[in-house]
C-alpha positions in Angstrom: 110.8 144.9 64.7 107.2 144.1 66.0 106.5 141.0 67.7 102.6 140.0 68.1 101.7 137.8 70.5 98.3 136.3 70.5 97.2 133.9 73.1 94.1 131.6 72.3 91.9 129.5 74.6 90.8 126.0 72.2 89.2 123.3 72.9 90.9 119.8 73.0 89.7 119.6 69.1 90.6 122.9 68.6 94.7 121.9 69.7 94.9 119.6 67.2 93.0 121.5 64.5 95.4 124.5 65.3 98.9 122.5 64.2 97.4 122.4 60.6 95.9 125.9 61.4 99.7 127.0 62.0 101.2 125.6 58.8 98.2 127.4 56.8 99.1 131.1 58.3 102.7 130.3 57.6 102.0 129.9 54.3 99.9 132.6 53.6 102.2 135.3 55.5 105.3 134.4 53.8 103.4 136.0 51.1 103.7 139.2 53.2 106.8 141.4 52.6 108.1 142.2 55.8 106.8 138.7 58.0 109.5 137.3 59.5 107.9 134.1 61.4 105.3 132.5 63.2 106.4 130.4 66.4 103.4 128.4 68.3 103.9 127.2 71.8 101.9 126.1 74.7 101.8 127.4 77.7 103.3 125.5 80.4 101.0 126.2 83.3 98.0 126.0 81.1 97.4 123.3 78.1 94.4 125.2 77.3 96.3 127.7 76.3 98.2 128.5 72.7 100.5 131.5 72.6 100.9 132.6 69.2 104.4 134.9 68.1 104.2 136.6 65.0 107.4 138.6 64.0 107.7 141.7 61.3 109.8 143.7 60.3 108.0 147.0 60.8 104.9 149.1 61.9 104.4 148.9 57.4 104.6 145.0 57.8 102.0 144.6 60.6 99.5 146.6 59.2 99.5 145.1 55.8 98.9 142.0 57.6 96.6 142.7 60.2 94.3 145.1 57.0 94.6 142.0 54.9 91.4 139.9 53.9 93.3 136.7 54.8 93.9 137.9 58.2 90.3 138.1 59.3 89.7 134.7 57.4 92.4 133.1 59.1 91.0 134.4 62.4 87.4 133.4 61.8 89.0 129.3 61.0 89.1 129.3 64.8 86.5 130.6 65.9 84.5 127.7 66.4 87.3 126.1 68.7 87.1 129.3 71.3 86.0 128.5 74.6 86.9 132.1 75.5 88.1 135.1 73.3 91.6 135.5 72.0 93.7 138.1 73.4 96.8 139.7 72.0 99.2 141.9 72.9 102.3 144.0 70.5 105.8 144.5 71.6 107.9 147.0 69.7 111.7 146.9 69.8 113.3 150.0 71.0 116.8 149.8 69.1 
């Protein structure tokens, strides 16, 4: 299993652009074999920031996500709600 967590930084427009953002990407990555889920939350020491969880099944999974066309498209929807770049980090289970 991989987990991806991506934390973004939006503007106050940017949160509530981001709750329709979410139910887009969960409809295009169901159409990924291998995606498991997408789980937003909100950090509670900082509104500002949105942690992203994406779950797959396998190294094969992620990478046909993160090579697809829709990924980078997905990505560019918010760029115009940054007020600093994303950052994103990728835990691999061990069992």
């Amino acid at each position: 299993m991989i987990i991806k967590h991506a934390q973004h930084f939006l503007t106050a427009e940017g949160k509530v652009f981001f709750k329709e953002w979410v139910k887009a990407l969960q409809r295009i990555t169901t159409k990924y074999p291998g995606f498991d889920a997408v789980w937003p939350m909100y950090s509670g020491e900082n509104l500002a920031e949105i942690h992203l969880f994406m779950i797959f099944a396998d190294e094969t999974a992620y990478q046909r996500w993160v090579s697809g066309e829709e990924h980078t498209r997905v990505l560019d929807e918010l760029s115009v709600y940054r007020i600093k770049p994303w950052q994103a980090k990728t835990y691999v289970s061990i069992v």
